[in-house]
C-alpha positions in Angstrom: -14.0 -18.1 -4.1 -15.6 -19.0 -7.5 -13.1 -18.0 -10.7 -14.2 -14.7 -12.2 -17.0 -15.4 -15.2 -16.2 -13.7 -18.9 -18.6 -11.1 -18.2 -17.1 -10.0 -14.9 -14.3 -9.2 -17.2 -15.5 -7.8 -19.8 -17.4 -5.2 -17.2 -14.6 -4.6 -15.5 -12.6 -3.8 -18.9 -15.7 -1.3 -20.0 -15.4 -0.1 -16.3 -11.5 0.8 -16.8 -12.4 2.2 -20.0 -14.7 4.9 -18.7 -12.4 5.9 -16.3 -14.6 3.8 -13.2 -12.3 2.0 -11.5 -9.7 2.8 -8.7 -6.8 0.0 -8.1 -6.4 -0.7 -4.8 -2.7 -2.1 -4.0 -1.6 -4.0 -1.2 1.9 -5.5 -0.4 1.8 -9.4 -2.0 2.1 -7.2 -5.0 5.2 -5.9 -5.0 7.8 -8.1 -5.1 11.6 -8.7 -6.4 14.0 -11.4 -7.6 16.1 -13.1 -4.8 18.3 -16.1 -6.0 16.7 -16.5 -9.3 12.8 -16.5 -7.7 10.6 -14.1 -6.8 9.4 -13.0 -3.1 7.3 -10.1 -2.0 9.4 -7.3 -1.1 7.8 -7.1 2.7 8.6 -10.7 3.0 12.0 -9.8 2.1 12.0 -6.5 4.7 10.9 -8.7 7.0 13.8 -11.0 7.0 16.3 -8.2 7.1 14.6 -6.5 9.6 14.7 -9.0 12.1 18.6 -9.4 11.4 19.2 -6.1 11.4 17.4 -5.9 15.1 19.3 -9.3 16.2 16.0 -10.8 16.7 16.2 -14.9 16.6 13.5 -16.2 14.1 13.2 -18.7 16.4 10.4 -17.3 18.1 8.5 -15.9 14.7 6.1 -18.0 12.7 6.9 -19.6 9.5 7.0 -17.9 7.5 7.0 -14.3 9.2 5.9 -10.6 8.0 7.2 -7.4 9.6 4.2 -7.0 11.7 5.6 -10.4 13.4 9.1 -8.8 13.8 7.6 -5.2 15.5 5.4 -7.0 17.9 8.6 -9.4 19.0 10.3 -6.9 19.3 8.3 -4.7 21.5 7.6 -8.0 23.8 11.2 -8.0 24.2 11.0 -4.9 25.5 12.4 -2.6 22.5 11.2 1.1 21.9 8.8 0.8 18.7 9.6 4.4 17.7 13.4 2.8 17.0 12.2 0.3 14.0 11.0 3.0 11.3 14.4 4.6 10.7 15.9 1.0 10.6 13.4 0.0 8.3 13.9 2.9 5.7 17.2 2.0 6.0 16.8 -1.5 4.6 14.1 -0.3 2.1 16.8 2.2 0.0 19.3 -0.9 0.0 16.0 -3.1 -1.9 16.5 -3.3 -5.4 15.1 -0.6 -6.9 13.4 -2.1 -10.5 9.8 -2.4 -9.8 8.3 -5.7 -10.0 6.9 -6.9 -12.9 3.1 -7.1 -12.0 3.2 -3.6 -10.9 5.2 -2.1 -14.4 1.6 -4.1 -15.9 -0.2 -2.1 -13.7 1.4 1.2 -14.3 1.0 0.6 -18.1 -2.8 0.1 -18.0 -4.4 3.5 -19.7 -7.5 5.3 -18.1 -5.9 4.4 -14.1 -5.5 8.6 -12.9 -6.1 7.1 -9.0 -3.7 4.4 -7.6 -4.4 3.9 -4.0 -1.8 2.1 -2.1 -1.6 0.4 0.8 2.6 0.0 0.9 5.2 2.5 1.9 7.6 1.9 -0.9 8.1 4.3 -3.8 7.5 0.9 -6.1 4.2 1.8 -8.2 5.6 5.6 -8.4 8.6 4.6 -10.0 7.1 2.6 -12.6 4.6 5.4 -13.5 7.4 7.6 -13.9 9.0 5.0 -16.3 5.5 4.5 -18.0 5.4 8.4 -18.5 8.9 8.9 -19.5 10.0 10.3 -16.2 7.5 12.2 -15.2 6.5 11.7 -11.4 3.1 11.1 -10.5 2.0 13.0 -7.9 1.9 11.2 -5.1 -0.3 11.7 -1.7 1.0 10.4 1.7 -1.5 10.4 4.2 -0.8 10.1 8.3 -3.3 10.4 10.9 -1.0 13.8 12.0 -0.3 15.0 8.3 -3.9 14.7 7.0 -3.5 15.2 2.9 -6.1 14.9 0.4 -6.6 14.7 -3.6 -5.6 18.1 -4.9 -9.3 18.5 -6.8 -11.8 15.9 -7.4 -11.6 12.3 -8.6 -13.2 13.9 -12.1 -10.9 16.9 -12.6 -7.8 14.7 -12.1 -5.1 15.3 -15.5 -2.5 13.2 -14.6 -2.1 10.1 -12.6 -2.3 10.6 -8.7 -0.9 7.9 -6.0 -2.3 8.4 -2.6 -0.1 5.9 0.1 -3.4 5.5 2.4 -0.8 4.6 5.2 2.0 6.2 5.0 5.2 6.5 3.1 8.5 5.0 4.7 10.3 7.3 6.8 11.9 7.8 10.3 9.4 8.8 11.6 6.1 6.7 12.9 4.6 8.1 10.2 3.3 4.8 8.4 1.9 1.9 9.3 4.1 -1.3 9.8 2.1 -3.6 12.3 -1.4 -4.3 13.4 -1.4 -1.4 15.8 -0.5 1.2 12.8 -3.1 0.2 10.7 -5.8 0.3 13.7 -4.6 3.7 14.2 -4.9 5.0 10.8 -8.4 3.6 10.0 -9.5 5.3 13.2 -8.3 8.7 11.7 -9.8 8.1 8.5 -13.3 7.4 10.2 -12.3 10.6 12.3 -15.0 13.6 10.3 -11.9 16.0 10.9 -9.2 13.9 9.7 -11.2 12.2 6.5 -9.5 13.3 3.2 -12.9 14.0 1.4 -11.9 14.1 -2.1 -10.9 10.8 -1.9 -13.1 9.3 -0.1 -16.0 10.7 -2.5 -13.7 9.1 -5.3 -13.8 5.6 -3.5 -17.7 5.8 -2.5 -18.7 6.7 -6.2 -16.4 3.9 -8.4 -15.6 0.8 -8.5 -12.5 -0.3 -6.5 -9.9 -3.0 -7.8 -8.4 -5.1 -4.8 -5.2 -6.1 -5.9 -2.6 -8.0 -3.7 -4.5 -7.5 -0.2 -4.3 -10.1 2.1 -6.0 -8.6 4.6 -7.7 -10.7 7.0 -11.6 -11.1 6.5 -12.6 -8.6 9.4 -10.5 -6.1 8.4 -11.2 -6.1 4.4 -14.6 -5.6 5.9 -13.5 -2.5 7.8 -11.8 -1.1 5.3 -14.5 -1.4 2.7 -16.9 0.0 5.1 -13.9 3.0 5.9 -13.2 4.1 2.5 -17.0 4.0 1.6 -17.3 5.8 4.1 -19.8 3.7 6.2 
């Protein structure tokens, strides 16, 4: 992919500054320190996961994510349903400083809509730093607990965080392997299930992909999703 050119940047700057542009966040964002260098936090998750499950890495790719762990796991015939508690579990004992490319994020003025696609409490820690300690609002959607933006993208005061899939819990409400995330694009495609307040705010601005590794097919599917295709 060709490096961004000065005027990409200097539109996407007067974009920000009118208040156009929606951040998109996905997990190779947020990381932390371990041993004096940094790792993504799901990395991280991933590792402790599969110890805490007495899974033998031998079998997972190198290197591994969690959505290697789950679908180990479940070939080894483990209940699925048992590996979100366990996983919340690990995620209170991360360390709880958000990383440092995210505290940039969270100080960039004119961002009211962070969409994320992680279940940590990361970016809405350091907007509550970035605001003196007061929370952002923040939006967890499920395909059974539909939520949507309290008003629309333009009447928006303060800054809103919507988790797209899910915030961690213990129960399977958020995604964590390839069979989540099918699930909860489906829902959001679902007319009934379709948080349209948000999905007007993603059709109508410009939307700032940061950290998403998604694979080329399903960045594709998810642009077409959110605009609503």
């Amino acid at each position: 992919m060709p490096e961004p050119s000065e005027r990409f940047w200097e539109d996407l700057l007067l974009f920000i500054d009118e208040g156009k542009v929606i951040p998109v966040i996905g997990p190779e964002l947020v990381t932390l320190e371990e041993g004096g260098t940094q790792t993504t936090l799901y990395r991280w998750l991933a590792q402790r996961l599969a110890d805490r499950i007495d899974l033998p890495c031998g079998g997972l790719p190198d290197p591994f994510d969690i959505n290697d762990v789950v679908a180990h796991s479940i070939r080894r015939g483990d209940e699925r349903d048992e590996i979100y508690p366990r996983l919340l579990q690990i995620l209170r004992q991360a360390p709880a400083t958000p990383s440092p490319s995210i505290r940039a994020l969270a100080g960039i003025p004119n961002f009211k809509l962070f969409v994320s696609l992680t279940f940590d409490s990361q970016l809405e820690t350091a907007l509550s730093q970035e605001y003196h300690g007061q929370m952002p609002r923040t939006i967890s959607y499920s395909p059974n607990a539909v939520q949507d933006l309290p008003e629309p993208y333009e009447d928006l005061l303060t800054p809103v965080v919507v988790q797209l899939l899910g915030r961690a819990s213990s129960t399977p409400d958020y995604a964590i392997c390839d069979e989540d995330l099918l699930e909860f694009l489906h829902a959001l495609q679902d007319a009934q299930r379709r948080p349209s307040h948000l999905f007007d705010a993603l059709r109508t601005n410009h939307l700032l992909f940061l950290g998403c590794g998604f694979g080329d097919w399903l960045a594709r599917f998810f642009l077409r999703t959110a605009r609503g295709m």
